[in-house]
N, CA, C and O atoms as a GROMACS GRO file, in nm:
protein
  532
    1UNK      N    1   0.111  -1.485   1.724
    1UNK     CA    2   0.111  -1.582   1.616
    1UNK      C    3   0.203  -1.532   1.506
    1UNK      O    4   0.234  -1.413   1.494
    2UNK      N    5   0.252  -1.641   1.414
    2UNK     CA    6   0.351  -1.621   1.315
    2UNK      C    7   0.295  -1.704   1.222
    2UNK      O    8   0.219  -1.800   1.240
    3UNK      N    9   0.339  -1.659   1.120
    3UNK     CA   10   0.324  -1.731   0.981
    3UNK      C   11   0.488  -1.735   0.937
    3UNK      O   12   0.569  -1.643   0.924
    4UNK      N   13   0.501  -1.903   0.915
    4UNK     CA   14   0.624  -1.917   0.865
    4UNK      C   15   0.623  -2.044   0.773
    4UNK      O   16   0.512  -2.073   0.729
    5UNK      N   17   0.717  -2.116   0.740
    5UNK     CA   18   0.715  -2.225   0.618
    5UNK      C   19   0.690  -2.345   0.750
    5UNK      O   20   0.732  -2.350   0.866
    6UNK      N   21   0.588  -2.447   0.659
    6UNK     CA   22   0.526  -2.580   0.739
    6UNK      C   23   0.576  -2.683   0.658
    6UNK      O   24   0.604  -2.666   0.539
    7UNK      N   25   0.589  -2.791   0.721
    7UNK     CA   26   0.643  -2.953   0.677
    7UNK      C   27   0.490  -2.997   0.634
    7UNK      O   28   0.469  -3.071   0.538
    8UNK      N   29   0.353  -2.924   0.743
    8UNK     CA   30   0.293  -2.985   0.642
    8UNK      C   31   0.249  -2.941   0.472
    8UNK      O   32   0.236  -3.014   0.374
    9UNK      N   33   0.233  -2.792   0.485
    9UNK     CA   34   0.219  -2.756   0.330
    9UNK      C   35   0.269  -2.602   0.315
    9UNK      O   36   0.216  -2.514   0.384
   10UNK      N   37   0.358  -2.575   0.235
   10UNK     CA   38   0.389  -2.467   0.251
   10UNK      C   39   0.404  -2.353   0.361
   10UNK      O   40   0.523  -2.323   0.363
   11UNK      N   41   0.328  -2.272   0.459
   11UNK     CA   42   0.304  -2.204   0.484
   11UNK      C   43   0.225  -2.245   0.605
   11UNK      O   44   0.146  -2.335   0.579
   12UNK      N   45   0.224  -2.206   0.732
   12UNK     CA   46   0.157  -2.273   0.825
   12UNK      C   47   0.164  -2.142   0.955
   12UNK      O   48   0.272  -2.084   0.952
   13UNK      N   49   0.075  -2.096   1.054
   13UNK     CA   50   0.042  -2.037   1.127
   13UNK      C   51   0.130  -2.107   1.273
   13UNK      O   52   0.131  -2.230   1.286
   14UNK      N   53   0.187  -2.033   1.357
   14UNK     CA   54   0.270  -2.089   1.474
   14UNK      C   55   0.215  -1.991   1.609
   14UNK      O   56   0.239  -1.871   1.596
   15UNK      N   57   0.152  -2.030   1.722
   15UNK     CA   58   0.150  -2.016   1.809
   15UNK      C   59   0.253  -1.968   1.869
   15UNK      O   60   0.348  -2.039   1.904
   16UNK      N   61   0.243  -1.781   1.897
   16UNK     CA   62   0.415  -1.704   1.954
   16UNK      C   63   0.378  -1.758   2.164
   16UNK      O   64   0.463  -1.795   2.244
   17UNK      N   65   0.256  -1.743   2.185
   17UNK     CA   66   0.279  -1.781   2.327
   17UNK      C   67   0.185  -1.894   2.363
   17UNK      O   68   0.116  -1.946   2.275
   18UNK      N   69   0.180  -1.931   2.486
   18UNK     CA   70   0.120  -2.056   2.474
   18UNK      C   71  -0.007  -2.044   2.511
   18UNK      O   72  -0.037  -1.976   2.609
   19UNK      N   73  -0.114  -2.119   2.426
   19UNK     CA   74  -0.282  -2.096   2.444
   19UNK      C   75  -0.340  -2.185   2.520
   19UNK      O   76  -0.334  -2.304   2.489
   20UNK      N   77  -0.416  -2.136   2.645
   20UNK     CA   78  -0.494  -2.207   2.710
   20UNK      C   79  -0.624  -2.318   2.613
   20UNK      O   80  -0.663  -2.272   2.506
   21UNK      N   81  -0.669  -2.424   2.647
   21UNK     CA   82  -0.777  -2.495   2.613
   21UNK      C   83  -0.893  -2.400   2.581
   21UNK      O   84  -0.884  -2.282   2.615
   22UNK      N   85  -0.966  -2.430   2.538
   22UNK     CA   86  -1.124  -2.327   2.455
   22UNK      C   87  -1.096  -2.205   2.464
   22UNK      O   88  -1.144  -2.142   2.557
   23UNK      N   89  -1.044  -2.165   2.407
   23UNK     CA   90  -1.021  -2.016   2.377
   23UNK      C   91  -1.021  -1.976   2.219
   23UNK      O   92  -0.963  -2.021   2.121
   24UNK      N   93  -1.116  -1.866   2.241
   24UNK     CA   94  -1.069  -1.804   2.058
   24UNK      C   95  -0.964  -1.764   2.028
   24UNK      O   96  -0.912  -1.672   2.092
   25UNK      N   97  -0.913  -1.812   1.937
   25UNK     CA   98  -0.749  -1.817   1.913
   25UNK      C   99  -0.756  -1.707   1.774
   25UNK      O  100  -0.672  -1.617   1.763
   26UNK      N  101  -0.880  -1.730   1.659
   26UNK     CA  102  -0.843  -1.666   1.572
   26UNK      C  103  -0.952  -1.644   1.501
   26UNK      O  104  -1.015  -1.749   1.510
   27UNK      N  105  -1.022  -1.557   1.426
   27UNK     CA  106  -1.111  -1.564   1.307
   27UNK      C  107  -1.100  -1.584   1.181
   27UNK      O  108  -0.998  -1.524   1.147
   28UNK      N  109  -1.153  -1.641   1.079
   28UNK     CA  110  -1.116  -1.659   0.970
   28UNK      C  111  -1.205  -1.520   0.911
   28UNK      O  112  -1.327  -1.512   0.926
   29UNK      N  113  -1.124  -1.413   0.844
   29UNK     CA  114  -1.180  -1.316   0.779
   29UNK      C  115  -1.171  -1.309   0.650
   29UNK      O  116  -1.119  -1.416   0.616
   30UNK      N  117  -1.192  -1.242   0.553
   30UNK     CA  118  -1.228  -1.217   0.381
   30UNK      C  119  -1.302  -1.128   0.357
   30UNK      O  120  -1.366  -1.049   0.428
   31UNK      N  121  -1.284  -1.152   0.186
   31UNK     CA  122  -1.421  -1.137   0.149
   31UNK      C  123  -1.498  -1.217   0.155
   31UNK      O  124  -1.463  -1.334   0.144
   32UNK      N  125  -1.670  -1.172   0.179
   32UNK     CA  126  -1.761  -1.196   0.161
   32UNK      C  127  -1.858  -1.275  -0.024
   32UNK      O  128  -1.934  -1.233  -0.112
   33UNK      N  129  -1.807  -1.364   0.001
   33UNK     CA  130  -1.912  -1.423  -0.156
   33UNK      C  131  -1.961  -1.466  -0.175
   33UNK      O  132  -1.941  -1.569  -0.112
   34UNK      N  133  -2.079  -1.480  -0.258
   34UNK     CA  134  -2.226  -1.551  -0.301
   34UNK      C  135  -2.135  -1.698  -0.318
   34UNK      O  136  -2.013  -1.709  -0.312
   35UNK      N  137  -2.264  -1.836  -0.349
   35UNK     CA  138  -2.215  -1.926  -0.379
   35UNK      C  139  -2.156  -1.942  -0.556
   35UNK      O  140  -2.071  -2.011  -0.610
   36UNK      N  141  -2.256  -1.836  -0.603
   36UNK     CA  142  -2.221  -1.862  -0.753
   36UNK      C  143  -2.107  -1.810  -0.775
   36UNK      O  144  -2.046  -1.854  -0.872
   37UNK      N  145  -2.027  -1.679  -0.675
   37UNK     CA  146  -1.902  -1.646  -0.724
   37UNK      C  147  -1.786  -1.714  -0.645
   37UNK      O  148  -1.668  -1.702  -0.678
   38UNK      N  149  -1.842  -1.807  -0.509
   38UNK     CA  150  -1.769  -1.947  -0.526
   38UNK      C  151  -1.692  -1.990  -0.601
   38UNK      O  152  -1.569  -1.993  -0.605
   39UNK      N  153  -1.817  -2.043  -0.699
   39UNK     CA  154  -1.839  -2.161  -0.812
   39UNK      C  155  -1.744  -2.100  -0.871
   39UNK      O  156  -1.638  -2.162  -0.866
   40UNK      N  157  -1.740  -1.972  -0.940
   40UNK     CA  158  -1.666  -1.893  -1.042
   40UNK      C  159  -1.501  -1.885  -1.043
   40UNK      O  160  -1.414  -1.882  -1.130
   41UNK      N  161  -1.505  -1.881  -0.874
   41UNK     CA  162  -1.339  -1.892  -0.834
   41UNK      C  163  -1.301  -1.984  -0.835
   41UNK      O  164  -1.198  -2.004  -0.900
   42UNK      N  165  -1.350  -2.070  -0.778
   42UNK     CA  166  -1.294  -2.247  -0.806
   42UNK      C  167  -1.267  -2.275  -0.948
   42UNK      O  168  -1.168  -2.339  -0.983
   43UNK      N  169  -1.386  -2.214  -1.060
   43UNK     CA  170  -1.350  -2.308  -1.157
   43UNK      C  171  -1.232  -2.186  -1.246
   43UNK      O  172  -1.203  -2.194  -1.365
   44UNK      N  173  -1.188  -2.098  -1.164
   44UNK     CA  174  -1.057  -1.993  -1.228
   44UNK      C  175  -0.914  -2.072  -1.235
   44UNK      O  176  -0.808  -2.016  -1.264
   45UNK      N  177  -0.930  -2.254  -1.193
   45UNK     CA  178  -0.797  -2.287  -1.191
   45UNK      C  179  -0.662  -2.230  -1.120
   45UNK      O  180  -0.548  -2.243  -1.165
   46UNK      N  181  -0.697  -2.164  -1.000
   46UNK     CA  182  -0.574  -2.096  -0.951
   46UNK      C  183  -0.524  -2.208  -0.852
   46UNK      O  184  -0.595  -2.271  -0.774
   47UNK      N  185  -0.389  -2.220  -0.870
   47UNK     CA  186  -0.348  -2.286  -0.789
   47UNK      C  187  -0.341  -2.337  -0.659
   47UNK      O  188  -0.308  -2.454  -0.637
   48UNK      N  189  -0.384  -2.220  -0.531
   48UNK     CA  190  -0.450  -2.194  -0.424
   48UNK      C  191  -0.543  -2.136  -0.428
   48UNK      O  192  -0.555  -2.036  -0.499
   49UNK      N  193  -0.661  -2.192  -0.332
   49UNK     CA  194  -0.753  -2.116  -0.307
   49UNK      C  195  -0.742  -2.080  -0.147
   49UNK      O  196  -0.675  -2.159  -0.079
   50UNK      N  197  -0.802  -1.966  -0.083
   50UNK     CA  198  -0.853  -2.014   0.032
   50UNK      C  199  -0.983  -1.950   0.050
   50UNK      O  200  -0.991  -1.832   0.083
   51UNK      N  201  -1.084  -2.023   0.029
   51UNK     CA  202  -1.228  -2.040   0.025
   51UNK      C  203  -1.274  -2.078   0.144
   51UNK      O  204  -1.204  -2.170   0.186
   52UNK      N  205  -1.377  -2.045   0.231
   52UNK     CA  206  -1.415  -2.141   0.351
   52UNK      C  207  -1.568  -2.099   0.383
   52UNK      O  208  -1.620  -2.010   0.451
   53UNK      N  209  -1.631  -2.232   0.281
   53UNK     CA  210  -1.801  -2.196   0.342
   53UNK      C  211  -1.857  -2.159   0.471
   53UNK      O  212  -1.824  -2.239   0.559
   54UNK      N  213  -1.935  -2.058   0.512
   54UNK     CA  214  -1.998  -2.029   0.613
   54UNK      C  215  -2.141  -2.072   0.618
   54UNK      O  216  -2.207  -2.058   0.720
   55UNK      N  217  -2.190  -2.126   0.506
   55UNK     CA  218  -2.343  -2.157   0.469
   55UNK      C  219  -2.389  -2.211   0.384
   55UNK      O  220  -2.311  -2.294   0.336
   56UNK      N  221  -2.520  -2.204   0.319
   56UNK     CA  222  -2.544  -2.242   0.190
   56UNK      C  223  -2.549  -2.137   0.087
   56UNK      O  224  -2.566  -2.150  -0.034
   57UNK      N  225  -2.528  -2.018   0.163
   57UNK     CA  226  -2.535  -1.898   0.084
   57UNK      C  227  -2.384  -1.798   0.046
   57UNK      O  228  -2.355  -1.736  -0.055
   58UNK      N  229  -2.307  -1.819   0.185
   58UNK     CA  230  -2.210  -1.680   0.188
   58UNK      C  231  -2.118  -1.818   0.194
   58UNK      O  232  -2.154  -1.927   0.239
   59UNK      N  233  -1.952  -1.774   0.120
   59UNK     CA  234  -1.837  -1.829   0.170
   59UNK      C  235  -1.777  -1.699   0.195
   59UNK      O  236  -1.837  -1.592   0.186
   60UNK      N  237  -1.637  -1.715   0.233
   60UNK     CA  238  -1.535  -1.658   0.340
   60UNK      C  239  -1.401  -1.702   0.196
   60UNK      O  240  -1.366  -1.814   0.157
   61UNK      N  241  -1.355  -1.562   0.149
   61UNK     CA  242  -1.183  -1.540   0.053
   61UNK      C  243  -1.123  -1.481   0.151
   61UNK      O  244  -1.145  -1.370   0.199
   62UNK      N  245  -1.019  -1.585   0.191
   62UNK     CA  246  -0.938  -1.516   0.291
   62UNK      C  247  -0.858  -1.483   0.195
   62UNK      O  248  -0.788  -1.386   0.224
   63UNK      N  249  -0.843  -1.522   0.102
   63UNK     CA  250  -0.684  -1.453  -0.005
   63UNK      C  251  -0.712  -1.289  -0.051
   63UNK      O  252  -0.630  -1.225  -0.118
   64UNK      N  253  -0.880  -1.217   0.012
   64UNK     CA  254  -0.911  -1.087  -0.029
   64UNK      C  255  -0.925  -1.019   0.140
   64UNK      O  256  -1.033  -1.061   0.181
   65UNK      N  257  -0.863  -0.939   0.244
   65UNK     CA  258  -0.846  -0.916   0.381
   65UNK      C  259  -0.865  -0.987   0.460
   65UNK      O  260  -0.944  -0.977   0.553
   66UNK      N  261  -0.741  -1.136   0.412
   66UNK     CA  262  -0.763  -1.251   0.540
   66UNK      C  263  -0.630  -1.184   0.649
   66UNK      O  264  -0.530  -1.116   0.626
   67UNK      N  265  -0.703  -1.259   0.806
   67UNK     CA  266  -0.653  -1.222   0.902
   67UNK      C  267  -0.548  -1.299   0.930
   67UNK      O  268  -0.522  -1.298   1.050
   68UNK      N  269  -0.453  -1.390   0.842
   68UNK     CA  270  -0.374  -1.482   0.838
   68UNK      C  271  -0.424  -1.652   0.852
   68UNK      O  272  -0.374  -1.760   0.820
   69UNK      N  273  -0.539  -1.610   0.910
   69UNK     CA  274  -0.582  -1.773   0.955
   69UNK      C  275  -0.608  -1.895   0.815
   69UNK      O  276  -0.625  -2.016   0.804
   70UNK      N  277  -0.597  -1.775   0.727
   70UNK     CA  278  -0.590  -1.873   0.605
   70UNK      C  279  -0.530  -1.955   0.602
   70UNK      O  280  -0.576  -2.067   0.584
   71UNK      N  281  -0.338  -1.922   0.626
   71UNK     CA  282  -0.274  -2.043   0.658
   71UNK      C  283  -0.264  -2.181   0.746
   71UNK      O  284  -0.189  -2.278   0.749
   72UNK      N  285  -0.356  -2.145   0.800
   72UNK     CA  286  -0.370  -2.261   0.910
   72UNK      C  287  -0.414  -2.403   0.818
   72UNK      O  288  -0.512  -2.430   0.750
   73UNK      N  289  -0.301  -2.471   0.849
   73UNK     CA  290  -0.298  -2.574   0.768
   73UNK      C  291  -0.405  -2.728   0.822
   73UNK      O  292  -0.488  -2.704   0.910
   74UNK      N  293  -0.398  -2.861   0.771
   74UNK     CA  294  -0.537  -2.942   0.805
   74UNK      C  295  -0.464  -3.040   0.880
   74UNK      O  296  -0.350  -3.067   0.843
   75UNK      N  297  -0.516  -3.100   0.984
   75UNK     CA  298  -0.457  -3.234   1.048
   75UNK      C  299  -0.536  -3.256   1.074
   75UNK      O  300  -0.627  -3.179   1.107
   76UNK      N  301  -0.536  -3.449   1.070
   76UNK     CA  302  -0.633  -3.521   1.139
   76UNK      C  303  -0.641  -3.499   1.268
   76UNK      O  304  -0.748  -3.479   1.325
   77UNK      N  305  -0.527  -3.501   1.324
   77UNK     CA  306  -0.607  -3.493   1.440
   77UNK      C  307  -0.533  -3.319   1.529
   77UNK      O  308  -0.421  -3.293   1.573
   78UNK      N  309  -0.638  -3.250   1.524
   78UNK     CA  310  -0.610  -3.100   1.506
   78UNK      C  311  -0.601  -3.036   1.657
   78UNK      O  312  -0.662  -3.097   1.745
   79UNK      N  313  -0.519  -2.899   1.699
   79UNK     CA  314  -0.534  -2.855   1.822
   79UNK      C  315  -0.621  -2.754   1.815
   79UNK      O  316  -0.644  -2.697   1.922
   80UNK      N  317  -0.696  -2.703   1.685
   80UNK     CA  318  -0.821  -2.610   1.688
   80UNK      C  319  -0.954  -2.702   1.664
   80UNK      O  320  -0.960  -2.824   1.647
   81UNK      N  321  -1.054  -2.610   1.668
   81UNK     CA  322  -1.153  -2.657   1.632
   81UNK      C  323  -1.292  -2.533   1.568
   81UNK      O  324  -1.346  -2.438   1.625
   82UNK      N  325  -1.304  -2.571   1.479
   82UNK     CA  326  -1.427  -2.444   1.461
   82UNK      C  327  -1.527  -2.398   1.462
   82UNK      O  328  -1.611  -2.485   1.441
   83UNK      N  329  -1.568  -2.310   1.474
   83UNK     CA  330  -1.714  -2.266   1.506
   83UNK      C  331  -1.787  -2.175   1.444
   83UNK      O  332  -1.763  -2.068   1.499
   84UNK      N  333  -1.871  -2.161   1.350
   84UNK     CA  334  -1.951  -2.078   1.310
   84UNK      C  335  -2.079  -1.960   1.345
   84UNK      O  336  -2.161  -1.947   1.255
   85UNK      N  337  -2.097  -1.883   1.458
   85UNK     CA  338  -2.141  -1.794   1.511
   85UNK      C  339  -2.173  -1.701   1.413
   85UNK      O  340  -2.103  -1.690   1.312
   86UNK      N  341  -2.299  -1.614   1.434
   86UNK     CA  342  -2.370  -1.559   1.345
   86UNK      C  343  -2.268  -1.536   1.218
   86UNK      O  344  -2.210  -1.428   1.210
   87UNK      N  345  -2.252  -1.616   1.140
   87UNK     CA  346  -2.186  -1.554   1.019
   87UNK      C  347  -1.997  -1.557   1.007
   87UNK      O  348  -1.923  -1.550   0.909
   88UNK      N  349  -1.968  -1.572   1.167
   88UNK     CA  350  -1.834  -1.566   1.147
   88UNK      C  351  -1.758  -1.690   1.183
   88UNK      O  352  -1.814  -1.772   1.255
   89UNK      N  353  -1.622  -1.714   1.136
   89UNK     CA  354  -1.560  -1.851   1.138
   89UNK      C  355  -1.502  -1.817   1.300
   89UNK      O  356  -1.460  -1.702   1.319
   90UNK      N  357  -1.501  -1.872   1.366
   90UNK     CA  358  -1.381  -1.912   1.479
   90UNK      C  359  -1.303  -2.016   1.456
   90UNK      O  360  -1.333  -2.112   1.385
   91UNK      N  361  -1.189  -1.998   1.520
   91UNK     CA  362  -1.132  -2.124   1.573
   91UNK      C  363  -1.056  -2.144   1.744
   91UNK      O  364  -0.955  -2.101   1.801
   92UNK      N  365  -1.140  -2.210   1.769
   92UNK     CA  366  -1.121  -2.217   1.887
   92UNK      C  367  -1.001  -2.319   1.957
   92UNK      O  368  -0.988  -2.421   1.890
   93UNK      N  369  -0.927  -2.313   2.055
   93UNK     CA  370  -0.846  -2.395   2.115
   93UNK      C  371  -0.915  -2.496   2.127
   93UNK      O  372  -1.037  -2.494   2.143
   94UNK      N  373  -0.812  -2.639   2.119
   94UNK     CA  374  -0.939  -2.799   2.154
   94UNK      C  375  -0.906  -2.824   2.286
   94UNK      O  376  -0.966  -2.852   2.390
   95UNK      N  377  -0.748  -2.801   2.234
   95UNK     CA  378  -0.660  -2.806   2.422
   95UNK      C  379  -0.548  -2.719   2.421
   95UNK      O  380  -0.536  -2.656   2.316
   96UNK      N  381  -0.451  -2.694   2.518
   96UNK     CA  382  -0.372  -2.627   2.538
   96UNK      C  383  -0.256  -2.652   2.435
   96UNK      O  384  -0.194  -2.757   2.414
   97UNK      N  385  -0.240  -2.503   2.362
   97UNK     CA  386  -0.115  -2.522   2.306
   97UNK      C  387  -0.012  -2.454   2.300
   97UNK      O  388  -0.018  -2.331   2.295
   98UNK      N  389   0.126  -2.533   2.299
   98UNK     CA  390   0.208  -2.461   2.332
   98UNK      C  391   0.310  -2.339   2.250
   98UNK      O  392   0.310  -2.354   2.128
   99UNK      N  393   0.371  -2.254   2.288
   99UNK     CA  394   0.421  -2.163   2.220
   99UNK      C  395   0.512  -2.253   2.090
   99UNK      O  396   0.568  -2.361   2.113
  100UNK      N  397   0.512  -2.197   1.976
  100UNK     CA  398   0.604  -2.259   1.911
  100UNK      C  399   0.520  -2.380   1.821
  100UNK      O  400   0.573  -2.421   1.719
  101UNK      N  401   0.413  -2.423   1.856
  101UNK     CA  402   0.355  -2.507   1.805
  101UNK      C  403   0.240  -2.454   1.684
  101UNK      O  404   0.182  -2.345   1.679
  102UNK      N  405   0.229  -2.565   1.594
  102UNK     CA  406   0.147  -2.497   1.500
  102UNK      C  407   0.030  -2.520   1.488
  102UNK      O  408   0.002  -2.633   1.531
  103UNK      N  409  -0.071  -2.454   1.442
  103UNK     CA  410  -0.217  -2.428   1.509
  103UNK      C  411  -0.239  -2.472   1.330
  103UNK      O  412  -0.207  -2.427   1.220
  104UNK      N  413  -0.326  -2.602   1.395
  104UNK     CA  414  -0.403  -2.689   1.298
  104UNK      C  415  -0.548  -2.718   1.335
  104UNK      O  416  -0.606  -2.718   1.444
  105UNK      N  417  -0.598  -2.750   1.185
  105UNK     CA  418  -0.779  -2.752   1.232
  105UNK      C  419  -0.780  -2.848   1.079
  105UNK      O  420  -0.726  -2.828   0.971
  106UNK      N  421  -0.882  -2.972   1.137
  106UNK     CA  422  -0.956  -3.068   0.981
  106UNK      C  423  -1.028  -2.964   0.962
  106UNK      O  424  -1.081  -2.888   1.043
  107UNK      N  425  -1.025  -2.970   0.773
  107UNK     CA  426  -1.100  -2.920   0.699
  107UNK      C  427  -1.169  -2.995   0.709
  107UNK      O  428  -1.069  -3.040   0.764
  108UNK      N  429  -1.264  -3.083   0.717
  108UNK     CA  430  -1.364  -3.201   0.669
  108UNK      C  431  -1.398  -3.172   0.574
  108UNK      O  432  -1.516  -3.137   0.568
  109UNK      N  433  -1.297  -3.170   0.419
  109UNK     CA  434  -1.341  -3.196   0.307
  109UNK      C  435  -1.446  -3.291   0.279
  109UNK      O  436  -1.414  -3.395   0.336
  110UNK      N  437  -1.567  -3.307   0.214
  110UNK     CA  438  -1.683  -3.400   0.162
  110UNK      C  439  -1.568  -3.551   0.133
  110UNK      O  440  -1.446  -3.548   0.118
  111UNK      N  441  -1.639  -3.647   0.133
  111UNK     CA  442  -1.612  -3.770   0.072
  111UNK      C  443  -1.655  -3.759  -0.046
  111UNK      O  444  -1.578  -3.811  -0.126
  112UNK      N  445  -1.762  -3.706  -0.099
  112UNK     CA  446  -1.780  -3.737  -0.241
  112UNK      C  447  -1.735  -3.603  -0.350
  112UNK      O  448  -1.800  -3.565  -0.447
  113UNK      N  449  -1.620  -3.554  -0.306
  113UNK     CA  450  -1.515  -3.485  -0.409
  113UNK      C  451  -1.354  -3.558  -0.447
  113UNK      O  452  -1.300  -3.664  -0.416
  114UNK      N  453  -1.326  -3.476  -0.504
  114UNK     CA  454  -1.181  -3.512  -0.555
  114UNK      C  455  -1.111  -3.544  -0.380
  114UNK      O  456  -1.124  -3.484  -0.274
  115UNK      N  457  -1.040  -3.663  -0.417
  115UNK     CA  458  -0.930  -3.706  -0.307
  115UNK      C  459  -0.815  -3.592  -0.242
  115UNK      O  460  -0.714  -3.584  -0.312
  116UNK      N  461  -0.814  -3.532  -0.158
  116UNK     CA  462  -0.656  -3.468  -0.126
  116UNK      C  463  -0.548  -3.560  -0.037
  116UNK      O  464  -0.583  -3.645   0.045
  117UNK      N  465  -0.479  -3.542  -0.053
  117UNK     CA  466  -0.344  -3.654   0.004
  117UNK      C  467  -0.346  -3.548   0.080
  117UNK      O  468  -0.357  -3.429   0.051
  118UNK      N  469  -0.327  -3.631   0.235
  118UNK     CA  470  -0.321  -3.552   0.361
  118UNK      C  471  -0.151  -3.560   0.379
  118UNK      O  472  -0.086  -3.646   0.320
  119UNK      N  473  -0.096  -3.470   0.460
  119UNK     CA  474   0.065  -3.522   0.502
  119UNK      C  475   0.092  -3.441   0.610
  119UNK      O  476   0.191  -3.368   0.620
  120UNK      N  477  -0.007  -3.455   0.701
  120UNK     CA  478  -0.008  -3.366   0.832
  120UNK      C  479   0.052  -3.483   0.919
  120UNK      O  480   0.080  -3.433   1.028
  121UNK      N  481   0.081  -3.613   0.917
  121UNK     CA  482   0.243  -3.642   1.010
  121UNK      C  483   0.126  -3.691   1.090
  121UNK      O  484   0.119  -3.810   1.058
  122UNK      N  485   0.005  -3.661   1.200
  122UNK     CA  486  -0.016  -3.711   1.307
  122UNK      C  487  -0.014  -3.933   1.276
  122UNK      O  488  -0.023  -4.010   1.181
  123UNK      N  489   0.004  -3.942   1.440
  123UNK     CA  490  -0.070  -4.094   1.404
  123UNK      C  491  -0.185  -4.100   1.405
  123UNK      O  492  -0.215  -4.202   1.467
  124UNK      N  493  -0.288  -4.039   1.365
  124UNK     CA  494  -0.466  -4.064   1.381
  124UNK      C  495  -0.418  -4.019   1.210
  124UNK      O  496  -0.534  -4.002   1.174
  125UNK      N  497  -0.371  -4.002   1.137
  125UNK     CA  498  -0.350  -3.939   0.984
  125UNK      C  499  -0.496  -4.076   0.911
  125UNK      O  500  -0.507  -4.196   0.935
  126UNK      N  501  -0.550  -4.020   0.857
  126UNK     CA  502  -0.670  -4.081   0.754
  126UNK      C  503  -0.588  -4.091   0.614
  126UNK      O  504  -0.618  -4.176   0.530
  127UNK      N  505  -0.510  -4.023   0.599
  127UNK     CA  506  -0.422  -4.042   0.447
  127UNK      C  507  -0.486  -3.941   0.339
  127UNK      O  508  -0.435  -3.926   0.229
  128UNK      N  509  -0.580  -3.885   0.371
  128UNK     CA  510  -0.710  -3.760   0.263
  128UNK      C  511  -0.726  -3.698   0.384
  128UNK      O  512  -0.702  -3.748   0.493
  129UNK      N  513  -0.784  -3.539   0.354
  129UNK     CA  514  -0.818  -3.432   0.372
  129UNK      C  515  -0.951  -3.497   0.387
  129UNK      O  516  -0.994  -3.488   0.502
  130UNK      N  517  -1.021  -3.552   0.313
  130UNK     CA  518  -1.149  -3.605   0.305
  130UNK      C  519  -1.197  -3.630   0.389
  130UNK      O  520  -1.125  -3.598   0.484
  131UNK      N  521  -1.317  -3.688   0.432
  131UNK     CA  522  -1.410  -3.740   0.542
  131UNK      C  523  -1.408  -3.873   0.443
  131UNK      O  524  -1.418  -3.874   0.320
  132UNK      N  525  -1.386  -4.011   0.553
  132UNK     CA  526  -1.398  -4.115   0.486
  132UNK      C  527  -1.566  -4.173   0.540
  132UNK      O  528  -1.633  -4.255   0.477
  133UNK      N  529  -1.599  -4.120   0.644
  133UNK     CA  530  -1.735  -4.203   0.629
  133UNK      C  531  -1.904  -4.101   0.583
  133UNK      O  532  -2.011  -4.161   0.570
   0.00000   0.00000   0.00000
């Protein structure tokens, strides 16, 4: 895998050889943080975050010893998919992908937060990051 510049947002994760269907492709690693120091980072105004709840209790700072998977950018309609196992993020293959290609996964942002303008290009595109129903 490579990290190089994406059409869809800055920075995007690329598949160096080609990945069979259901396979663990990657973990999302960090630090470890309560929800209240969540709360605390979000409301620090930083321009990027990469935050990724594991619970109602622990989230996942990949921007503090992430394993790159931070960059993995959002598409509707995505060639990962994820999984949460005692505590840790996966992302697993949905289907086979090929070398060179870039390894995407929906965030399913909430519907009832702020809107993100999606521009991940697929034709299944929802137009938001969001969950519309």
């Amino acid at each position: 895998m490579s990290v190089r510049q994406s059409a869809i947002h800055r920075y995007g994760v690329y598949a160096g050889e080609r990945i069979p269907a259901r396979r663990k492709v990657i973990e999302y690693t960090g630090e470890r943080i309560s929800r209240r120091e969540t709360r605390r980072r979000c409301d620090a105004e930083i321009d990027l975050n990469y935050l990724f709840t594991v619970d109602n209790y622990w989230t996942i700072d990949g921007s503090k010893g992430g394993s790159g998977a931070e960059y993995i950018n959002h598409c509707c309609d995505p060639n990962l998919l994820t999984s949460i196992v005692k505590g840790h993020i996966l992302y697993m293959s949905k289907r086979v992908i090929e070398a060179g290609e870039e390894l995407t996964v929906d965030y399913h942002f909430p519907k009832n937060v702020e809107k993100v303008v999606c521009k991940c290009g697929s034709a299944k595109c929802r137009g938001t990051i969001n969950l519309l129903k």
